[in-house]
N, C-alpha and C positions, 0 to 999 in steps of 0.2 A: 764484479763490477757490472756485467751482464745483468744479471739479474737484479739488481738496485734502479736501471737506467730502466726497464720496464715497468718495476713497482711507480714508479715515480708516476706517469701517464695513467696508469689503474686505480693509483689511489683516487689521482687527480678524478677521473672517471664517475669513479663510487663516493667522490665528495660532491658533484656537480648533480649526480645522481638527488642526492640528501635532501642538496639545496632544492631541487625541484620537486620536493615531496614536503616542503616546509607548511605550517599552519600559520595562522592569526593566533592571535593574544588569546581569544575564545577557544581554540582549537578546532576552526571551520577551517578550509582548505583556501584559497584566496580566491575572490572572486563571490564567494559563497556567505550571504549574510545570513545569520542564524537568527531562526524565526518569521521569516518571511516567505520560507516557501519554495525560493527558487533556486533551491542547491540541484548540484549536478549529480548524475546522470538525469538527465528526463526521458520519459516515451508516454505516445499516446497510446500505447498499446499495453493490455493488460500482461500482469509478469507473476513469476512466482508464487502460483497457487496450486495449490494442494491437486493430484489429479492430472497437471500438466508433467512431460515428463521433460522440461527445457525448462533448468532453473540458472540464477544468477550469482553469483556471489554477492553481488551490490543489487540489490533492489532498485529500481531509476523513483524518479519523484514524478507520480501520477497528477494527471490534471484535477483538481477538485472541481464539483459542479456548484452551479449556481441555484441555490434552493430559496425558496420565499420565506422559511422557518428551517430553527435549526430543530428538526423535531423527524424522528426517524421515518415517517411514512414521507416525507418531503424527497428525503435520501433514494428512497426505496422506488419512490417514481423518477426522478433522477435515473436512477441506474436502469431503469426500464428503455425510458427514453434515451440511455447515450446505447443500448445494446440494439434498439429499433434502428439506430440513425449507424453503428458501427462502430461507435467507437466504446472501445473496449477498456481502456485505461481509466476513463472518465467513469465506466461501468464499474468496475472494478472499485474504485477508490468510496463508488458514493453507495455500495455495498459496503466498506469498511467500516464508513460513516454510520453507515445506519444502525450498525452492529455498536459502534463504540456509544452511542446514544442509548441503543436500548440495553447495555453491559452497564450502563453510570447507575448504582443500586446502591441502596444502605445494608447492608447484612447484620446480623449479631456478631459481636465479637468471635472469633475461632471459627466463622465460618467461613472466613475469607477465602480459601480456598477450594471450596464447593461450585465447581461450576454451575453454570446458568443455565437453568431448560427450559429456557421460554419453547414452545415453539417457533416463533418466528425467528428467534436468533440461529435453532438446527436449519430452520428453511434457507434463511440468508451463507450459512455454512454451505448444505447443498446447493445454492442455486453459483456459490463459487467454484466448488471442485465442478458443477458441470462448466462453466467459463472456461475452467483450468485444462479440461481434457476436450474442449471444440465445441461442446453440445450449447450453442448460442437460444436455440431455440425451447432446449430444457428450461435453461437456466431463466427466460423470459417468464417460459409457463410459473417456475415457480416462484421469482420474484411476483407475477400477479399474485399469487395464492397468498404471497408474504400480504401484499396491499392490500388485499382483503381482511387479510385478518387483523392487521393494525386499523385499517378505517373502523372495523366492526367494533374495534377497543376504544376508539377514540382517540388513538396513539396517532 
């Protein structure tokens, strides 16, 4: 009987537990509207890159910057200017950006899986793991070199 009259408060426990892990219809967590951006966790602080040795299991939702074009050298000054100003998360994300614009390619069939060597995509690579492991001032040198070399493209 002992043991029935404790089950009873544990279940209860690990059912209240359930309910407060429940989703939306979507399978967003509540609170959390999909596609807009502003699901939970957030930081303005750059996270989980390559290089740093403090990572996360959840990723937070980085700030996006505000560019005049969606066009990778727009990205690449962006992230120049949020790492001049400090903020790292902002840097980070419009690094991501820049990467995911100049990653949008046509390939021939079966080569889909051939990575990209642009240059500038290895530079924007290195100028994160330097972010990742502190070097703020690497990572600026080489985001310029990236700007350069997209201006000089026309990119």
């Amino acid at each position: 009987m002992r043991k029935l009259i404790l089950a009873i408060p544990m279940a209860a426990a690990l059912a209240g537990g359930a309910l407060a892990q429940t989703t939306t219809p979507t399978g967003a967590r509540p609170g959390n509207v999909i596609g807009t951006g502003m699901s939970e966790p957030r930081s303005d602080r750059a996270s989980n890159l390559p290089g740093s040795p403090i990572r996360s299991t959840i990723a937070p939702n980085l700030p996006s910057p505000a560019v005049p074009q969606d066009n990778p050298s727009d990205f690449v000054q962006a992230a120049i200017n949020a790492l001049a100003s400090g903020a790292t998360g902002k840097a980070q994300q419009s690094m991501e950006m820049a990467q995911t614009r100049l990653l949008s390619r046509s390939v021939p069939m079966g080569q889909t899986g051939v990575p990209d060597t642009s240059p500038v995509v290895a530079q924007i690579s290195q100028a994160l793991r330097e972010l990742g492991a502190g070097n703020k001032a690497g990572s600026m040198n080489t985001l310029q070199s990236a700007l350069a070399t997209l201006k000089a493209a026309g990119v």
